[in-house]
C-alpha positions in Angstrom: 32.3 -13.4 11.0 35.2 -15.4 9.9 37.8 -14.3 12.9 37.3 -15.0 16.8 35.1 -12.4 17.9 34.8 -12.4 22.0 31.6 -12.0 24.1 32.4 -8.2 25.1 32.5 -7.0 20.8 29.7 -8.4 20.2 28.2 -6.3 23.2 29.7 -3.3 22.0 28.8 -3.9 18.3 25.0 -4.2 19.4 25.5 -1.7 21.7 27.1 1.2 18.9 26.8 -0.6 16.1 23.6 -2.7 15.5 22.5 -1.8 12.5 25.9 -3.6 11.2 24.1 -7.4 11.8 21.6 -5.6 9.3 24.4 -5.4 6.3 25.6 -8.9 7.3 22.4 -10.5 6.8 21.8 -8.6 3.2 20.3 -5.2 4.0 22.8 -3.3 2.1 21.2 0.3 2.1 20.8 0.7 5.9 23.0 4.0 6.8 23.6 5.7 9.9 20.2 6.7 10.4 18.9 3.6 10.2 21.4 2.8 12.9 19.7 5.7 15.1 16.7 4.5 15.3 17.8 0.9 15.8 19.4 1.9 18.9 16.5 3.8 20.0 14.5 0.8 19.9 16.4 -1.9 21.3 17.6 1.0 24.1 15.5 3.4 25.0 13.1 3.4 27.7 10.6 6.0 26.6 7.7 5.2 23.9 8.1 6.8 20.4 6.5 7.6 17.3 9.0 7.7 14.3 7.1 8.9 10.9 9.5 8.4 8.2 8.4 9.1 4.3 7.6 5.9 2.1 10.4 3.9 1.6 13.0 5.0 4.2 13.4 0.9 5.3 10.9 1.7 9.2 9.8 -1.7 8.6 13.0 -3.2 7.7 14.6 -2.0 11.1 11.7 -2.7 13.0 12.4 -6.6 11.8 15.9 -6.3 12.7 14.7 -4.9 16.3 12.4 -8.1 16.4 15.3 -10.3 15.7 17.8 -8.7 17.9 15.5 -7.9 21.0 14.3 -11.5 21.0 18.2 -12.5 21.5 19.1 -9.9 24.0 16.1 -9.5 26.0 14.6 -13.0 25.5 12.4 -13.0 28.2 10.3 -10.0 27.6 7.8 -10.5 25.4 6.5 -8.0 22.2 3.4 -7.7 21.0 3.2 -5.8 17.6 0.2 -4.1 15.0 -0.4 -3.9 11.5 -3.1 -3.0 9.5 -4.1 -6.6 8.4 -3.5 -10.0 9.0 -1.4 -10.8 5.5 0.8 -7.3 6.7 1.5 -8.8 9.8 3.0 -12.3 8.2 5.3 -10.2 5.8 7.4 -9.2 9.3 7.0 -12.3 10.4 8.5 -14.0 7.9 11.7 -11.4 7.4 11.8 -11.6 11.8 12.4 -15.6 11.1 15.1 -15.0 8.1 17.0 -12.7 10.4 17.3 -15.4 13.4 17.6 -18.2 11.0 20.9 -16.6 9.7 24.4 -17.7 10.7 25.1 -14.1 11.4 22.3 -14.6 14.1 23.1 -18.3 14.8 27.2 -17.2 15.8 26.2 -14.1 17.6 23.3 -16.4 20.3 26.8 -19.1 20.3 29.3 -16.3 21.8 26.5 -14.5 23.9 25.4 -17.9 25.7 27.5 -20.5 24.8 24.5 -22.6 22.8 22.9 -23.2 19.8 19.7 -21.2 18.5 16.5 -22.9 17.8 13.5 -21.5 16.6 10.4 -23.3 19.1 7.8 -21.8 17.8 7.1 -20.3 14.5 4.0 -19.6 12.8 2.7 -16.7 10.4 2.7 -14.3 13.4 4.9 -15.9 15.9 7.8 -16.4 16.9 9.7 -18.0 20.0 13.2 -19.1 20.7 14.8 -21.4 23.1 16.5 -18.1 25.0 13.5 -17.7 26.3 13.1 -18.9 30.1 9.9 -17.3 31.5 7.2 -19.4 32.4 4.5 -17.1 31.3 3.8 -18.4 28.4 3.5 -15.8 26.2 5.9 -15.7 22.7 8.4 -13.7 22.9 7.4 -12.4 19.3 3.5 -12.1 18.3 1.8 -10.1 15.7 -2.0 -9.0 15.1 -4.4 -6.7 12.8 -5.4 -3.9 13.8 -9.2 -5.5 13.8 -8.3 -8.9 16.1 -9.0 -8.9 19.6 -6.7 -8.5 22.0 -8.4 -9.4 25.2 -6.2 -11.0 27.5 -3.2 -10.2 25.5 -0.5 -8.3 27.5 3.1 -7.1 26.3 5.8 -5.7 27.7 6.6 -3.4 24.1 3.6 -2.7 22.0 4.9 -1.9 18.2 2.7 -0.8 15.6 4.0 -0.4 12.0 1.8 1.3 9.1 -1.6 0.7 11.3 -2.6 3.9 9.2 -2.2 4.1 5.6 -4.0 5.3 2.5 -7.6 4.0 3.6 -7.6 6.4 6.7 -6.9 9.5 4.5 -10.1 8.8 2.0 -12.6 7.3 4.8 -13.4 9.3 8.2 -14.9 5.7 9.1 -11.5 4.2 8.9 -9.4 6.5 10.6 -12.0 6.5 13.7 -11.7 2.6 13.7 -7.3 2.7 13.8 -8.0 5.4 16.3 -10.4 3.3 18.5 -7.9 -0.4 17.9 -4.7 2.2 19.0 -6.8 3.2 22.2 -7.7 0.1 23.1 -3.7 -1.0 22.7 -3.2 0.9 25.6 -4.7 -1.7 28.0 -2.3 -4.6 27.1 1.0 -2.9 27.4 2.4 -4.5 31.0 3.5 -1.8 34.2 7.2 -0.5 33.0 6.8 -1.2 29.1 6.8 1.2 26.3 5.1 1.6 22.8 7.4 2.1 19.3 4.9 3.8 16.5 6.3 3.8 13.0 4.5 4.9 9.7 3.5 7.4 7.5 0.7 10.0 8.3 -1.9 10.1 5.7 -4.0 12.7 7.3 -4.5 15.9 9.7 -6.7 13.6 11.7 -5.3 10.3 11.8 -4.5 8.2 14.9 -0.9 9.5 14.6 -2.3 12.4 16.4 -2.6 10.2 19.3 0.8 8.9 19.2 3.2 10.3 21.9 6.8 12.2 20.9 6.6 12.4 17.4 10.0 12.7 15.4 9.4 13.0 11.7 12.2 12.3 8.7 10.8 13.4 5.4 12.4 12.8 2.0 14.8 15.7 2.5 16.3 14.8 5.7 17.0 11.1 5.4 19.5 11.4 2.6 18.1 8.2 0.7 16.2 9.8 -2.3 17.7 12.0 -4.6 15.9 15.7 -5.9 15.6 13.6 -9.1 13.9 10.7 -8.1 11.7 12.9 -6.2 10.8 14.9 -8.8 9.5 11.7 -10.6 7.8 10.1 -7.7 5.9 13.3 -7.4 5.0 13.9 -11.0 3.1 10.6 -10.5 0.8 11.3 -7.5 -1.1 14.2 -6.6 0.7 17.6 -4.0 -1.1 16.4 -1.1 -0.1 12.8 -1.3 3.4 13.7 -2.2 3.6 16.3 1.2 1.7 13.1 3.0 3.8 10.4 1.7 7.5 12.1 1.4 7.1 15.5 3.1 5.1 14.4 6.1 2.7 17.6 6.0 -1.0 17.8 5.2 -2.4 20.1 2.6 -5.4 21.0 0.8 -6.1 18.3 -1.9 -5.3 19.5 -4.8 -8.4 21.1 -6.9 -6.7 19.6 -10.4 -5.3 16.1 -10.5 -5.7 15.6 -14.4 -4.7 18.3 -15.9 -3.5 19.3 -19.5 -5.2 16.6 -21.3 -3.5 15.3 -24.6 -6.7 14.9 -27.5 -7.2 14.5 -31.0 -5.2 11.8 -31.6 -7.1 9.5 -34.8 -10.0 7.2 -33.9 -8.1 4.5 -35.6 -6.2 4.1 -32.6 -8.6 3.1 -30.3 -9.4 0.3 -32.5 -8.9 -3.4 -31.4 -8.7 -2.5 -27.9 -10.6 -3.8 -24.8 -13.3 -1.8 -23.6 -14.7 -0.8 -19.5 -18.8 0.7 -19.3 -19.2 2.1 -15.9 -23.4 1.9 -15.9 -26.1 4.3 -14.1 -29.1 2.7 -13.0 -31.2 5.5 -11.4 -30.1 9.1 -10.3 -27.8 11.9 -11.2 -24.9 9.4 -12.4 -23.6 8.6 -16.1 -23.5 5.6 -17.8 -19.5 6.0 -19.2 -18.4 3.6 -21.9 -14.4 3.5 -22.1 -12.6 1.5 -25.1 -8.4 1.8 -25.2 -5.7 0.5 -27.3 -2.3 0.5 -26.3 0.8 1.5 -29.1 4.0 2.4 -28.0 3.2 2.6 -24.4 0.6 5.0 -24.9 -2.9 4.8 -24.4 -5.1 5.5 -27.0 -8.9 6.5 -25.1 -12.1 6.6 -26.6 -14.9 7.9 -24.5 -18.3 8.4 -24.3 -20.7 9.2 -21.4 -24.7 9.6 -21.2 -26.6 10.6 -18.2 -29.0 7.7 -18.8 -30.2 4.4 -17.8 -27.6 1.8 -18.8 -30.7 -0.3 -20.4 -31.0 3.0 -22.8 -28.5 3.5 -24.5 -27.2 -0.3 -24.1 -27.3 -0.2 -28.1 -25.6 3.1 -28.7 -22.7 1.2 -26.3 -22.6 -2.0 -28.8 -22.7 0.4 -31.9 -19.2 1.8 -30.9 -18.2 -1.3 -29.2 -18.8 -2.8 -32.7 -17.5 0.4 -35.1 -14.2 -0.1 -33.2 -14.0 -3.5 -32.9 -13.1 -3.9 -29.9 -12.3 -7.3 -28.0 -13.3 -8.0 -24.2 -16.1 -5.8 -22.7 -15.3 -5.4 -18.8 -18.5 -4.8 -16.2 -18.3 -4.8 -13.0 -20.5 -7.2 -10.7 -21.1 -5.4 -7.5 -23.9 -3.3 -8.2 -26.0 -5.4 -10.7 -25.3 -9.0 -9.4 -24.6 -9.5 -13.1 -27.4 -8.0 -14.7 -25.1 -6.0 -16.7 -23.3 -8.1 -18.5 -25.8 -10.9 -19.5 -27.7 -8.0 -21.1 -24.2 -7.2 -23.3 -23.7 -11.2 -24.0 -27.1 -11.4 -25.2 -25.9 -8.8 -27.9 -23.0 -10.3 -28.9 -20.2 -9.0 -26.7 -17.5 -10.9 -25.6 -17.9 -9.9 -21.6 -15.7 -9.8 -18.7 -16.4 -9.2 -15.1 -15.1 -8.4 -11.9 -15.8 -7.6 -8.3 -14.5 -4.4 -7.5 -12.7 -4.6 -3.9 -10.4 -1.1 -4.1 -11.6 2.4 -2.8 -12.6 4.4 -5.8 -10.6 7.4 -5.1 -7.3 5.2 -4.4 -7.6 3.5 -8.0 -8.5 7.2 -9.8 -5.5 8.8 -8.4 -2.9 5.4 -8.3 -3.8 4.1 -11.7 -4.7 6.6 -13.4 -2.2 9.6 -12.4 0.4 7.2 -12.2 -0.2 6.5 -16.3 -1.9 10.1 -16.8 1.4 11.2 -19.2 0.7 8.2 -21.7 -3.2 8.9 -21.6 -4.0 10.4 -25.4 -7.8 11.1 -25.7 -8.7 9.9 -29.8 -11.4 12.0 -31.8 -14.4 11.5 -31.4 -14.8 11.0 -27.8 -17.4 13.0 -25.8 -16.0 16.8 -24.3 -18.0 15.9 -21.2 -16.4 12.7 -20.6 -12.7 14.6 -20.7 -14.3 17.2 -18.9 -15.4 15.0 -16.2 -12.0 12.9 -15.6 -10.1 16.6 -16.0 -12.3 18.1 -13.1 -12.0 15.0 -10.9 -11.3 15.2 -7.4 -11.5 13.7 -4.1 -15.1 15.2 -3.6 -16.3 15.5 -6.9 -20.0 15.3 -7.5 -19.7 13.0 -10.7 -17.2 10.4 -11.0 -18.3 8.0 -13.8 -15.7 8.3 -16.4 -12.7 8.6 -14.1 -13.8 5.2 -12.9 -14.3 3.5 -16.1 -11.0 4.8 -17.3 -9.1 3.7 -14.2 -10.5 0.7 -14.1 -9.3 -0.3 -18.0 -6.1 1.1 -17.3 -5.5 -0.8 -14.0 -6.1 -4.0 -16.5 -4.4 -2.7 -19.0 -1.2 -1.6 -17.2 -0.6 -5.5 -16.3 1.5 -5.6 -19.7 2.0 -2.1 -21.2 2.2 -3.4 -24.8 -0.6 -3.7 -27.8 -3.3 -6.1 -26.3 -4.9 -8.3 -29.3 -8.5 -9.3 -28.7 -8.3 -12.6 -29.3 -5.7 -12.5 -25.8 -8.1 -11.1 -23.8 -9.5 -15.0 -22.8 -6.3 -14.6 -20.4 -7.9 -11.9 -18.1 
């Protein structure tokens, strides 16, 4: 604002126009929609759900709304969800930005004839000095989904993306959102209202508890083109894309790997890293996975035995050996280690991790979303193609999906040729 602006425009551009303060302070892509739902939640007096597809900017305006509330209606106070604690400091930190900026700073000047300042601000609150209630409350506060809230109370009760991919793979998880959005009800104060925003992931997810849903999928909101669509759905399975952009549920697909590339020369799988996924006891496979990466493609070797990892632990160090390959990644959860003292005891040159991600999330992330540069070399087993080709969300063996996602999500860090004797910075 480089002109005298006068108390009554600024009303009338928060009033009409709020999602202007948005392009002032560097939020370019916000259009008319975006300016919609602004007004419906600075303005309206009813609660609302608004499901918009991934990355149609909800959280974005939901900061702005933070900012701009917290100037406008200082003294009520708003009390808002996400799924975790680290989720909850992103808004935070964007809600402070917003305030901090002179756009912000010039607007609080003409409204009230004094300068902003920022009383309070931590990684989930915030609180101004327009404030003049004595209840103590900040005007701004954010939790998880999983803190307790007794004794909290709110006049508006936001939740943002307290559902997301977890609660489509785990009926566990989406009964515990559905139990912490219950329980939300409690704290809102006589006369307030609840804004929802998110993405549903599934038929039974806690959006179904959520009041006046209005949905804006892909289609509708005018900020993804056919084309990009097209390639943001040729890298995720149907029912994630209908979940994700189209806001719809249907059956999960049967195939999610299909048309496999093969018979590409062994030789190209040499020098790589390699991944063994290991049975103990049970129906399961012990899957040994060793990749190479040229030209952006990866180059697979696989080979899976329904065995005891401690017999066939040699048949693993033969073709870890033949191909000479460099690191040799285990997992620690299930073994405590056992795993991979056995392999340095033989020579290899051992890595380890502790897996923290749901299986079926890193299969159909990592995996699908590199599935076009996957080449399967000669020489690797039919069943273990067979088995990553007929994957699914509830299929009964799962062992060589999961040792090939799980080379490919360390792979993928740097898609170029990974020399052995670089592996030491893993």
């Amino acid at each position: 604002m480089t002109m005298a602006v006068t108390k009554e425009q600024i009303l009338e551009l928060l009033w009409e126009h709020p999602v202007e303060i948005g392009h002032w302070v560097g939020f370019k892509d916000l259009t008319d929609l975006h300016n919609k739902w602004l007004k419906g939640f600075l303005f309206s007096t009813e609660d609302q759900t608004l499901q918009g597809h991934r990355g149609s900017y909800k959280t974005t305006v939901l900061s702005l709304f933070f900012a701009i509330h917290s100037v406008i209606m200082p003294n009520e106070t708003l009390l808002y969800f996400r799924k975790t604690g680290p989720d909850v400091e992103e808004i935070a930190r964007q809600t402070v930005k917003i305030l901090d900026s002179g756009c912000m700073r010039e607007i609080v000047h003409i409204l009230y004839g004094k300068d902003l300042r920022l009383l309070k601000v931590t990684s989930n609150e915030i609180q101004t000095n327009l404030s003049t209630t004595i209840r103590g409350a900040s005007q701004i506060a954010g939790l998880g989904i999983g803190t307790s809230i007794t004794g909290k109370h709110a006049d508006i009760i936001c939740t943002d993306d307290i559902v997301n991919i977890n609660d489509r793979v785990s009926v566990a998880e989406r009964e515990r959102t559905k139990r912490a959005y219950m329980e939300m009800q409690n704290i809102k104060n006589r006369g307030g209202r609840f804004i929802n925003t998110g993405t549903p992931w599934h038929k039974d997810d806690a959006f179904t508890l959520m009041p006046n849903p209005v949905q804006y999928p892909w289609d509708k909101t005018g900020l993804i083109t056919k084309e990009q669509a097209d390639k943001i759905k040729a890298h995720m399975t149907n029912s994630l894309f209908a979940a994700n952009y189209e806001l719809r549920h249907i059956a999960e697909d049967d195939v999610i790997f299909a048309n496999p590339q093969t018979g590409a020369s062994i030789d190209l799988a040499k020098q790589g890293i390699a991944h063994v996924d290991a049975a103990f006891y049970g129906e399961d496979y012990t899957a040994l996975t060793i990749c190479a990466i040229h030209d952006g493609k990866f180059y697979v070797f696989g080979k899976c035995w329904r065995k005891h990892i401690d017999d066939v632990m040699d048949d693993i160090m033969g073709w870890y050996t033949k191909l000479g390959a460099g690191r040799l990644w285990c997992e620690l959860n299930a073994d405590k280690g056992y795993v991979a003292k056995q392999f340095k005891t033989r020579g290899a040159r051992v890595a380890t991790y502790n897996e923290t991600q749901n299986k079926y999330i890193k299969i159909v992330s990592h995996l699908k979303f590199e599935w076009q540069d996957v080449i399967f070399v000669s020489g690797t087993d039919p069943k273990y193609i067979e088995q990553v080709c007929e994957y699914n969300e509830n299929a009964e063996h799962d062992d060589c999906p999961d040792s090939l996602a799980s080379l490919i999500r360390i792979m993928a860090r740097k898609k170029i040729p990974i020399d052995p004797r670089e592996m030491l910075l893993f």
